[in-house]
N, C-alpha and C positions, 0 to 999 in steps of 0.2 A: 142670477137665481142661486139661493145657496144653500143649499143642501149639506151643511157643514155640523150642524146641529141646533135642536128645537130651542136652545139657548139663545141662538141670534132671532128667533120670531118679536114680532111686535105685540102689545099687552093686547087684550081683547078689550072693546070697547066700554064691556061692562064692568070691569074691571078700574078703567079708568075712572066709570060712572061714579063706584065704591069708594074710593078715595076723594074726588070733591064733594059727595055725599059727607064724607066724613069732616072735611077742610071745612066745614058752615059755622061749625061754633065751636065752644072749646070742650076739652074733655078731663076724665080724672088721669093721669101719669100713671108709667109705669104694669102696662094691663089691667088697672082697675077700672076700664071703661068702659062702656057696655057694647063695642064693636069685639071685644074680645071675649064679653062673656055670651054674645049673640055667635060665634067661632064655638065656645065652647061646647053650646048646645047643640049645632050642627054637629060635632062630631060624634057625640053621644046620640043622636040622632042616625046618623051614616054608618054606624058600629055598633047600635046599638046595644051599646052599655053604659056605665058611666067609668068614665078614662078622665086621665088629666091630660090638659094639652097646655105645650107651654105652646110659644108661636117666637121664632128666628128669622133671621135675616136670609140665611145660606145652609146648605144642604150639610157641610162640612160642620157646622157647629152645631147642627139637629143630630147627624150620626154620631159625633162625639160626644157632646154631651149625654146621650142615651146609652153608652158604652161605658161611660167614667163613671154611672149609677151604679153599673150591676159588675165594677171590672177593678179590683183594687189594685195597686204601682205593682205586686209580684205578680199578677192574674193573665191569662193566656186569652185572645182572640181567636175565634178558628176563622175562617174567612175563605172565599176563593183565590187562588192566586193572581186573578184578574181583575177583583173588588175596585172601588173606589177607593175606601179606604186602605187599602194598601199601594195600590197605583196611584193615585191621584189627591192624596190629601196631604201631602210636605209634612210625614211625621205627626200630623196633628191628632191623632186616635192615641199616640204612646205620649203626645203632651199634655193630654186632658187627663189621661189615666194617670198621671205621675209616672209611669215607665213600663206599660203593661206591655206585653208581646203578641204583635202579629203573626200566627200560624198559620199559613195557608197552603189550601189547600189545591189538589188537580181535579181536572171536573171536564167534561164536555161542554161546548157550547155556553161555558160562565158558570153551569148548576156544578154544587157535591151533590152528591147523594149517601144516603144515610150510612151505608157500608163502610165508605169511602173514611168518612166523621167519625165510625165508631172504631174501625183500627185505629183510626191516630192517637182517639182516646184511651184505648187499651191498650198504649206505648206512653201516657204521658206521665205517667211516677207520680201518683194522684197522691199529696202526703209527704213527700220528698223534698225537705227543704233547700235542697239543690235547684230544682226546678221549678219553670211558673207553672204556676196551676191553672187548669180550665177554669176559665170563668164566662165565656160570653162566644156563642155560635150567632155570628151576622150572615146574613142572607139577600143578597139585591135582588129585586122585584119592581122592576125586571131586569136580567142583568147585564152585563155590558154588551153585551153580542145580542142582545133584543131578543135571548128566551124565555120563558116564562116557570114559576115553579106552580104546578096543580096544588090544591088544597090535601091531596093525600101527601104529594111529596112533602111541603111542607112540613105537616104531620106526622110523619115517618122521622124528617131530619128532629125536628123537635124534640120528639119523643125518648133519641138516643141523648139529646143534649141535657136533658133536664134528669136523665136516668144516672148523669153524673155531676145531678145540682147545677149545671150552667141556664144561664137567661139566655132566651134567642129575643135577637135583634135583627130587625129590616129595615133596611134602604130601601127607602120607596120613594125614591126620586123620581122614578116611571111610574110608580105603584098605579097611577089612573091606565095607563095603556094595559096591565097587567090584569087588570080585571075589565076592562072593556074587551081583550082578547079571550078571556077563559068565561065570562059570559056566569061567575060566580058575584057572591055580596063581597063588600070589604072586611064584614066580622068572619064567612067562611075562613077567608084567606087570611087572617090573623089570628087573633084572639079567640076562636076556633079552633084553627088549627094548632097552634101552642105557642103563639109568639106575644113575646112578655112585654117589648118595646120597638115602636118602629118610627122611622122618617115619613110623616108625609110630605109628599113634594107637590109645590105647588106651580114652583118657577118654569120648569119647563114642560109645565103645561099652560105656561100663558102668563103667570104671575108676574111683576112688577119687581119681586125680591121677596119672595114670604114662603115657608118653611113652618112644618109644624113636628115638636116631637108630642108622640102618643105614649101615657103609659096605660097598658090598660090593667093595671096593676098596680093601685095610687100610691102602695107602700116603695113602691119602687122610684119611687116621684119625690119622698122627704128633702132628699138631696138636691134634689134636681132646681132647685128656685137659688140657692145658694152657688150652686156649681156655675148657673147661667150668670147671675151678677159677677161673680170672681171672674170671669171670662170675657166679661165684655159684651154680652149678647141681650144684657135686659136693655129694650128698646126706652126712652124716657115717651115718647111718645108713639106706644105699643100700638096704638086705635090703624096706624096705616100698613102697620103688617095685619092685623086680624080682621079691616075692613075688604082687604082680598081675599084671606080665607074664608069667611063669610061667603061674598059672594062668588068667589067660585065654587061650592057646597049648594048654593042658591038654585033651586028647577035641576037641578044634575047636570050644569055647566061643565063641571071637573069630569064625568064622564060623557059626555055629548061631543065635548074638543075630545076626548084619546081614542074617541070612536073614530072619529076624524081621520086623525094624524095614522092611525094604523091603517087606516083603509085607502088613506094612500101611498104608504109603506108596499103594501101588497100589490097597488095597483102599479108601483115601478118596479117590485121583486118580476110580477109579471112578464110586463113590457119588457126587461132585460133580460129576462129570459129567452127572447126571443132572439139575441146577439151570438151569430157563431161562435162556439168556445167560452162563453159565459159561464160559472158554476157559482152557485149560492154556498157560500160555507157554512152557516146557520141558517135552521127554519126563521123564515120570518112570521114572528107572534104577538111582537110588537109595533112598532115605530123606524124598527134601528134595518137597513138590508147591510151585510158584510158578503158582497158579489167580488170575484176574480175575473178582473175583464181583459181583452187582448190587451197589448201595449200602446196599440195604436189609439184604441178606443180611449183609452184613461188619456193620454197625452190632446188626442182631441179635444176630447168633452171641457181639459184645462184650458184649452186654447182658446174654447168659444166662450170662456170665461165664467164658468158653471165655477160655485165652491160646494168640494168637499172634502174627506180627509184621504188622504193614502196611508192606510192604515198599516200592509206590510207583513201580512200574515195570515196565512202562514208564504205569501206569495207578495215579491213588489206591487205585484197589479192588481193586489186584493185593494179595495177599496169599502170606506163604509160611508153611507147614506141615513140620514136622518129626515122626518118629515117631522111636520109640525100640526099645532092644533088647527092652523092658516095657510097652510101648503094647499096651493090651487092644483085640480086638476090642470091646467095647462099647461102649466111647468111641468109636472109629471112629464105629460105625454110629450114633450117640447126637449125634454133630457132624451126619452125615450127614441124619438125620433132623431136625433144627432146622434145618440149610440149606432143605431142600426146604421144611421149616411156615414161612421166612420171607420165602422167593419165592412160595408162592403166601398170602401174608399180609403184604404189605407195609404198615407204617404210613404213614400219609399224614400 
């Protein structure tokens, strides 16, 4: 059972469906085919506006390339200091940008908050050709500790970002758990609330490899079709990434699976809860539990051959858990119940 993350789940079947749907006959290259432009109208449909959507392979090249629009070689990031894009992307935000700088930032539980954004930008020499300049406040939604930002905070963070000319940007590689948890639309939580350009993610909620970036801001999008060909990321046969963003847009797939995957997030935050000495380090809002469990118990649960990560923080025995759009209850309870037989059976 592996609870290691919603990366390792299997595609959903419909999913599958989408793509030999597509495999029937031939199509136009390059997203001129009407799987992509049947994508595009879902999204303007789900955000209710009109956006451009390119559609990528991988999360890394939807975050960067929506960063290298609004972020030029001298231009400043502000970020969590927990981000993806600073953690987890090999450089690739300061290689799309031509050499732009990650600033990150301190935050509870993965969020800034706007106080936090606006001192650093009342320090950054706005003008000073010394220094990079603010150009671009990113946001994960949800973030890596599986909290969530509300449509005010959003809002609030926005608000300070654009008061010194910068574009906000979202990672929404969670983004479906993220509004399946806050029980909001996807335009509240963006383009509502002040966000110029985001990730949607599709892969780890089920996808096959499909990634969409959103501009809901077309002029911010000029660049963006060139920047993707010079990159490597225009697909020649675009139809089997947008034939999954389609369908999973299709009946509320993309939120029906994060409804899912969170609700059984909660139901092992629960259950572990119940483990003498157990302490949750972040609310669980998402998908993601980061629990502190005895020693015995994590050394167990590996032994019975369960994956997941040992995460290491702020404690060795902190560990994080991932559910997925497919995560059975019985694994749940099945982790659940060899937690508790290894707390009160500890080996000595």
């Amino acid at each position: 059972m592996n609870f290691a993350s919603d990366n390792v789940a299997a595609v959903p079947a419909e999913l599958l469906d989408a793509l030999v749907a597509a495999n029937q006959d031939t199509a136009k290259p390059y997203g001129e085919d009407e799987y992509t432009a049947l994508a595009g109208r879902r999204f303007w449909e789900l955000f209710e506006c009109e956006l451009v959507m390119l559609p990528v392979a991988t999360g890394t090249a939807a975050n960067c390339l929506g960063l290298a629009c609004v972020t030029p070689p001298w231009g400043a990031i502000y970020c969590h200091q927990t981000s993806h894009i600073e953690m987890d992307e090999c450089g690739a935000p300061e290689f799309f940008t031509g050499g732009a700088k990650l600033v990150k930032l301190p935050g509870h539980g993965g969020k800034i908050d706007a106080a936090t954004l606006g001192e650093a930008l009342s320090q950054a020499q706005i003008g000073s050709q010394h220094k990079v300049q603010p150009a671009a406040l990113s946001l994960s939604q949800a973030t890596e500790f599986g909290t969530v930002y509300t449509p005010d905070e959003v809002r609030s963070l926005a608000d300070v970002a654009h008061s010194f000319g910068m574009k906000v940007h979202m990672d929404g590689a969670r983004f479906a758990n993220a509004v399946a948890s806050l029980g909001c639309s996807p335009a509240e939580l963006t383009w509502q609330a002040g966000v110029d350009i985001m990730t949607f993610g599709a892969t780890k909620n089920g996808a096959l490899g499909a990634e969409a970036v959103l501009f809901f801001d077309p002029a911010l999008a000029e660049s963006a079709v060139f920047r993707r060909k010079r990159a490597g990321h225009l697909f020649s046969k675009m139809r089997y990434l947008s034939a999954q963003l389609a369908a999973c847009l299709a009946d509320g797939r993309w939120l029906s699976w994060a409804h899912h995957a969170n609700s059984m997030a909660q139901m092992m935050a629960n259950g572990l809860a119940q483990v003498p000495g157990a302490r949750l380090e972040h609310p669980v809002q998402a998908n993601e539990i980061f629990i502190t469990l005895p020693s015995a118990v994590v050394e167990g649960l590996l032994g019975d051959g369960f994956w997941f990560y040992r995460w290491g923080d702020p404690e060795p025995d902190t560990v994080r858990l991932i559910t997925a759009w497919n995560t059975q209850a019985a694994d749940v309870e099945r982790f659940i119940d060899r937690a508790l037989f290894h707390a009160a059976h500890p080996k000595g």
